[in-house]
N, C-alpha and C positions, 0 to 999 in steps of 0.2 A: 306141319310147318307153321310159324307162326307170321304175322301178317310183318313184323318190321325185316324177319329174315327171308321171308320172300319179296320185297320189296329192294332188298340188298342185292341181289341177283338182278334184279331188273336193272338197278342203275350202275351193273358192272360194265356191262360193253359200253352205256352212254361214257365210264370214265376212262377206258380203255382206250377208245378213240380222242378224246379230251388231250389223253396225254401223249396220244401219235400226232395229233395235229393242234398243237396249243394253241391258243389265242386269247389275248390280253382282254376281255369284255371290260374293263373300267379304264377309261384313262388314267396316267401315274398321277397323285397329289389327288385325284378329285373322286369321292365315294356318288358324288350324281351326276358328273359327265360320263358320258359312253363311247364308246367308241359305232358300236353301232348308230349312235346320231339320236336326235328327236323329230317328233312330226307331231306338231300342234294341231287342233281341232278347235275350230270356231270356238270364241266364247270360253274356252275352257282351258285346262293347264296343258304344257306340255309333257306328250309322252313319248316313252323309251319304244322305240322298234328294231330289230337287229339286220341294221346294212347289208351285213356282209351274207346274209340269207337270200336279202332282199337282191340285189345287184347280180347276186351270182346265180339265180335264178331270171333277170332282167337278161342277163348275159346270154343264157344258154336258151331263151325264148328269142331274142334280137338275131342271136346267130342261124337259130333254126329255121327262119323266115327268108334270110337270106341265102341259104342253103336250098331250101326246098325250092326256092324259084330258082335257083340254079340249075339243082336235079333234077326239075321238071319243066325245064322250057321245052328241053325235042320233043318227052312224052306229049305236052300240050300242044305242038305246031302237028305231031303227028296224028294224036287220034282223031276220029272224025265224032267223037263225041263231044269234044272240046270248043265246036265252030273253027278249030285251027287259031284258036287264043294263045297267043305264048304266055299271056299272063292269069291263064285261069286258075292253075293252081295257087300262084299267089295271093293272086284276090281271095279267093276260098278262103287258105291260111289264115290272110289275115282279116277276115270276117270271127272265122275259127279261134282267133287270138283275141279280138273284143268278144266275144261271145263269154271265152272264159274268164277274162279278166272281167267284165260286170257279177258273172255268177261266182266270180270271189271275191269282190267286192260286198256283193249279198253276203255271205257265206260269213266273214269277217263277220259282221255283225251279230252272230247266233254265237253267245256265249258256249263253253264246254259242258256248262250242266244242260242246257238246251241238247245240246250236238247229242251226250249223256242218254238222255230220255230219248231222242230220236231214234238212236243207233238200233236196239230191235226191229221198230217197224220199216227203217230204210234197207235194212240187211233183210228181213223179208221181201220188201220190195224189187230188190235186187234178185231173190231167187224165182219169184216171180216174172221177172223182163225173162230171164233165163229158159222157163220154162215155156213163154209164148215164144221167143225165136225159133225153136225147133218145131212151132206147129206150119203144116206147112199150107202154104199160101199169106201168112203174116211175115215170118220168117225169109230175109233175102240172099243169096246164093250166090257168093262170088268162090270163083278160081273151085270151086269145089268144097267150100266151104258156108256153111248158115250160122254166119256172126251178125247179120244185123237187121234191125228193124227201119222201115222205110216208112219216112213220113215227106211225103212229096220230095224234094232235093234234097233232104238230110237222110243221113243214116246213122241209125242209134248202134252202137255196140255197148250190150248191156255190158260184157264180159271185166270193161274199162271202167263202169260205174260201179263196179262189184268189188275192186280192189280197194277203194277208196270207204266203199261200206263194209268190207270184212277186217279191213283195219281199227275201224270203230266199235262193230259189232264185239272181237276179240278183245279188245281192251277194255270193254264194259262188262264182257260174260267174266276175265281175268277177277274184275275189281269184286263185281258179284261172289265170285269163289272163292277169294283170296285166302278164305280159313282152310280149303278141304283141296287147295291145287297138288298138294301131294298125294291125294287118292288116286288112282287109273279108274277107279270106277263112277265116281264122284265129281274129280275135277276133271280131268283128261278127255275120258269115253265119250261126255255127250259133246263137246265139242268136234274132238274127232270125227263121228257120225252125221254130224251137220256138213262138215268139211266133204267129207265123201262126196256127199249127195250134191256138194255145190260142183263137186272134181268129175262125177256121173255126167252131171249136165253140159257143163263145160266140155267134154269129150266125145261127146253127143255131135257137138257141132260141126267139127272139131277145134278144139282151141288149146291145145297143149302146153304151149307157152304159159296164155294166163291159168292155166292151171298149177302149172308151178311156183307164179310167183304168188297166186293167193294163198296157195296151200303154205310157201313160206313166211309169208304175211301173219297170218293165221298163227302158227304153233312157234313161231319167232316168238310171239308178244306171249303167246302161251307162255314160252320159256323164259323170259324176261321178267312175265309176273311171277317166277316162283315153281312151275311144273317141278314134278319130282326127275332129277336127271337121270335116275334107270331108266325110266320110261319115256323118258326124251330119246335116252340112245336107242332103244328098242325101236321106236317110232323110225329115227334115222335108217335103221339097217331095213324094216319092213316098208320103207320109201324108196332104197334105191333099188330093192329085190322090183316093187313094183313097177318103179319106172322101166326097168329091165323090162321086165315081162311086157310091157305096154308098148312099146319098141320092138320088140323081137314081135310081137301076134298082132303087127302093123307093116303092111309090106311099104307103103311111102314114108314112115318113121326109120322102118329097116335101110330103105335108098337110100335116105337124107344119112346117115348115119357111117353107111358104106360111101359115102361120097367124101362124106367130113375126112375119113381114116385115111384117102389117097383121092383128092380131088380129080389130078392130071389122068388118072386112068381111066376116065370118062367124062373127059374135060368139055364134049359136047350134051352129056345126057347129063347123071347124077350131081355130076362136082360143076355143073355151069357157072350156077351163083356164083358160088365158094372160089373156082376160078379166077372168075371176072372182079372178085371182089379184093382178091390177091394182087394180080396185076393193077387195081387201082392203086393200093398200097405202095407196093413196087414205082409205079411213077410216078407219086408224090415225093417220094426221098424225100428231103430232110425242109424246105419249105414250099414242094408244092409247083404246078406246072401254071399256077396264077386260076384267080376267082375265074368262074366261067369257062376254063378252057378244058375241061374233062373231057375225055374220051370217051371211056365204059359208057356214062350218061347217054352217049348218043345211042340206046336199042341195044347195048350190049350188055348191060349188067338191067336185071329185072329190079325191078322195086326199088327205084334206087333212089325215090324223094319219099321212102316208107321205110321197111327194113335195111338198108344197105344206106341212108344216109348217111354213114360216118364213113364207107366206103370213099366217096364222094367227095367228103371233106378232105379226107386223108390224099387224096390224088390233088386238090386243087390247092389245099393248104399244107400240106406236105405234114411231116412229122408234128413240125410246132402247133400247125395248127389242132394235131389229134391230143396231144399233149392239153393245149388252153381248156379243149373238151373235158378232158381227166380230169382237171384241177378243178375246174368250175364242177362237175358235179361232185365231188372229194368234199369242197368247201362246204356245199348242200347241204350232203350228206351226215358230215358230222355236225355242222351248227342243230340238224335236227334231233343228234343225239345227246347233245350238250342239250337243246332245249328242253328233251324229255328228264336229263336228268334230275333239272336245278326245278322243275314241276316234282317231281317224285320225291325230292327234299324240302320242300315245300307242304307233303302232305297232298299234292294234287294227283292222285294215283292213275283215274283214268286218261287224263291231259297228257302224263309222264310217256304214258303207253301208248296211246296213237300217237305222240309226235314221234315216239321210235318206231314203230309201227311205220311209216310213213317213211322214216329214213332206210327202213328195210325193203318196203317197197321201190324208192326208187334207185336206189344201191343195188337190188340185186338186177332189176329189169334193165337199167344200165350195163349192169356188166355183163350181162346174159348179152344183150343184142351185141356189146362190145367185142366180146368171144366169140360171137356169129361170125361178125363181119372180117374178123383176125384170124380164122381159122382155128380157134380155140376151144370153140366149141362145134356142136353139129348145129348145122342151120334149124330155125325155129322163126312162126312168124310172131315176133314181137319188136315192137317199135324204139327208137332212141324217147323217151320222156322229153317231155318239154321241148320236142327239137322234130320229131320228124312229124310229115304229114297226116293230118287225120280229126277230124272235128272231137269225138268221143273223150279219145286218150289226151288230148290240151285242154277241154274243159275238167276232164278228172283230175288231172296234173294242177291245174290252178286253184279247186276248190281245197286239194288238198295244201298244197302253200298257205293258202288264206287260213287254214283252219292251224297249221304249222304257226303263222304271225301271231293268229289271237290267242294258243299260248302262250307264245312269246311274252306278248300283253299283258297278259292276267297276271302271268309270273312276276313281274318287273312291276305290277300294280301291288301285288300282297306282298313286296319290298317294301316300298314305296309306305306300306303300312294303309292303301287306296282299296276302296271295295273294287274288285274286279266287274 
């Protein structure tokens, strides 16, 4: 396959969504005003960044702050780990929220051919955190599970800094193969076999969620760059036979599963979440029983300023508010596929692919927890993005934005006719 026809592929679904959710990027009459704005830099000229990226991820970080202090004031008045703070979890948060905004603020600043040359040794790195969490006494141990590393009051989950380097990783091995991605033995296999070994680890822990959204992070971008599509489909059917199997030869995969298919039949044991998370649903209707006033929150719905945050909203903010949720990440999600397209017409191939890369990541891990909390899917522990509690997943969440803008940037530079 040749490198501009597997290139054509990659910028099919950025135009697919383009033309499901259009939006005007130039003002009418003016080829240098934007609609997404300018933001000058001392001393120098102004340049183009894209608002509507910008805000709607401003949006969906502003809300989740205020959410998770909602979801979590009983937890905090109640545990005795907390001193009986009702504002511990918010404080944390928003420690958790400057922390990531300076490290994409950093982050911002590492050009993509930097980002380029890094992506190996950080996606090693990555596999590395992976392999010391499971040693045990490094390795730290909640609810039954070894997701994270303890470094005094923090805790690292590698799993979350993994998504954000196999996004990178894949779109630089993509660029690297670009002549031979229609081989299965050449382009495909060794990728695949690294995949594994990241999907081994991962399972180990266990972490099954981010196993799935790496794995589709991963062979997304694979596809996107070009893969050959028989062996894409092959890949697909030899993915769901194994998620199969990986479920069934799991007796807490098998619960969560038989719970998802009839919650009420075991509405105190299997289906509790799924339950509790329904009835939030249910008394939100259509705008919501007011900020603050949630029920489930008070000890009845578990994890509910983690997983089940949208739970939460949905009861306090009623339908509309679940609604502003969809749109704002919708908005995201496609300005990142438009980003990658107009890089990949451009000639910027690895740019093109992590910033879709990246809109794959947070599109699918949205919609996955969204189908949790809806009943749509089987429960799984993974987080709302940019929104719910948890240091790891908001620092990963924001270097990837940052790294999303300075595409942005570069692209709108080599317009502009400007060395990036």
């Amino acid at each position: 396959m040749s490198t501009h026809a597997s290139i054509r592929s990659s910028a099919r679904l950025g135009s697919a969504l383009a033309r499901l959710f259009p939006f005007r990027r130039r003002a009418p009459g003016s080829e240098a005003a934007s609609v997404a704005g300018r933001l000058a830099r001392p001393g120098g000229p102004a340049h183009e960044l894209d608002l509507v990226l910008i805000w709607s991820a401003v949006g969906l970080l502003l809300i989740g702050l205020v959410m998770v202090y909602s979801a979590s004031i009983a937890i905090a008045e109640g545990s005795r780990f907390t001193g009986y703070q009702q504002h511990y979890f918010l404080l944390r948060h928003a420690v958790f929220l400057a922390i990531g905004i300076a490290t994409g603020l950093a982050s911002f600043q590492l050009s993509m051919t930097q980002w380029q040359r890094l992506a190996p040794a950080l996606f090693v790195f990555g596999v590395v955190l992976l392999i010391v969490v499971l040693i045990p006494g490094l390795g730290r141990e909640v609810n039954g599970a070894q997701r994270w590393l303890g470094f005094g009051p923090i805790n690292l989950q590698p799993s979350e800094l993994m998504k954000i380097f196999a996004a990178l990783y894949a779109a630089d091995y993509t660029v690297r193969k670009l002549d031979v991605m229609g081989s299965f033995r050449r382009g495909f296999l060794p990728m695949m076999s690294v995949i594994l070994f990241v999907g081994f680890l991962l399972l180990r822990e266990p972490d099954f969620g981010a196993f799935v959204v790496i794995t589709t992070i991963a062979f997304g971008v694979l596809f996107l760059g070009g893969v050959n599509v028989r062996v894409f489909a092959l890949l697909a059917v030899v993915a769901v036979i194994g998620f199969v199997i990986l479920i069934w030869t799991s007796p807490y995969r098998r619960d969560r599963l038989f719970g998802f298919m009839d919650p009420w039949q075991d509405a105190f044991g299997k289906g509790y979440q799924l339950s509790h998370a329904l009835i939030a649903f249910g008394r939100g209707e259509w705008f919501g029983v007011g900020l603050g006033a949630s029920v489930e929150k008070l000890f009845y719905l578990p994890e509910a300023h983690t997983d089940f945050l949208l739970a939460v909203i949905a009861e306090e903010l009623g339908l509309a508010g679940v609604l502003v949720i969809v749109a704002l990440f919708a908005l995201l999600v496609q300005r990142a596929f438009v980003i990658g397209r107009e890089a990949i017409k451009l000639e910027r191939y690895f740019s093109g692919l992590v910033a879709q890369g990246i809109g794959l990541w947070i599109g699918v891990q949205s919609f996955i927890n969204m189908g949790v909390n809806m009943g749509l899917l089987p429960t799984k522990g993974l987080t709302l993005p940019l929104m719910s509690f948890g240091g790891s997943g908001i620092v990963a969440n924001c270097v990837a934005l940052a790294i999303l803008l300075r595409i942005d940037w570069e692209v709108r530079q080599l317009k502009r006719g400007a060395t990036p």
